[in-house]
N, C-alpha and C positions, 0 to 999 in steps of 0.2 A: 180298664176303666177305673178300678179300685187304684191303681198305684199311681192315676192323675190328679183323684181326688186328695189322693196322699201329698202330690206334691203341691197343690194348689193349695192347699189346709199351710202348707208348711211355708211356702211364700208369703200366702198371708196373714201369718203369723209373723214373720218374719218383717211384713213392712211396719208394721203397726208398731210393734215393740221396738222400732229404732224412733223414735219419738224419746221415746223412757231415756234410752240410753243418749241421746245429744242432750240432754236433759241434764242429767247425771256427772257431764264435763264442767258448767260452769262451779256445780259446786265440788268437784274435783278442784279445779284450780283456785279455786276462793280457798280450801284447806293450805293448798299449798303456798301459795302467796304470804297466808297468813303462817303461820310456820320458818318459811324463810324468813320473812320480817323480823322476829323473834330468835331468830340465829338456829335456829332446830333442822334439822334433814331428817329427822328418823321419818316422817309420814311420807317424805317424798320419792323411798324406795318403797312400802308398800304400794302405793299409787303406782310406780313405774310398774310392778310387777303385776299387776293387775290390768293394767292396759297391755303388757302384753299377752297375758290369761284373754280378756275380750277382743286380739286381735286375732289370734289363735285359733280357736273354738271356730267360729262359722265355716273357716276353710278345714278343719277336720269333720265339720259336718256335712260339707261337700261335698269333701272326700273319700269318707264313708258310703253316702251315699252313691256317688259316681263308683263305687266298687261292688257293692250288693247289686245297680242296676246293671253294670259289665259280665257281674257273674250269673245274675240270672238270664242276660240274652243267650249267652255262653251257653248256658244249659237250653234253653228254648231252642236256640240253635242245631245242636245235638240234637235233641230229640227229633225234629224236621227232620234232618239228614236219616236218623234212624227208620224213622216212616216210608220216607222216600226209598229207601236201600229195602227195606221190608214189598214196600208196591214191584219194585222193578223184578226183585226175584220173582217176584209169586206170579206177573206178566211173562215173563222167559219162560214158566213153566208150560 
């Protein structure tokens, strides 16, 4: 129950702050525009490199997460088998 509320906390986090961030593109590109206009590139790699910085990130947070949840059934897993391996001897006896 604790790890639904975790991810539901974390989805809805997640919708809410994509507002900010489609937000955040037009004046991305108003820098940029304006910049090229003026003959300048330098801001236009900062910006590239940053968009792929925020394309990045939410799929390593996924992915993280999709790995702590793998390894903790893994373990929960084990343990059940353990249980079960522990009943079935102690019924043989």
């Amino acid at each position: 129950m604790k790890n639904l509320r975790i991810v539901f906390f974390a989805l809805f986090f997640f919708f809410f702050s994509c507002q900010l961030s489609l937000a955040q593109c037009a004046m991305c590109k108003g820098a940029v525009e304006t910049n090229m206009s003026t003959g300048r590139n330098v801001i236009g790699n900062g910006i590239n490199a940053g968009i792929a910085y925020l394309f990045a990130f939410p799929y390593l947070i996924v992915g993280v997460i999709a790995y702590l949840w793998y390894r903790n059934s893994k373990k929960a897993l084990a343990q059940r088998l353990a249980v079960q391996a522990r009943v079935r001897d102690a019924l043989r006896q």
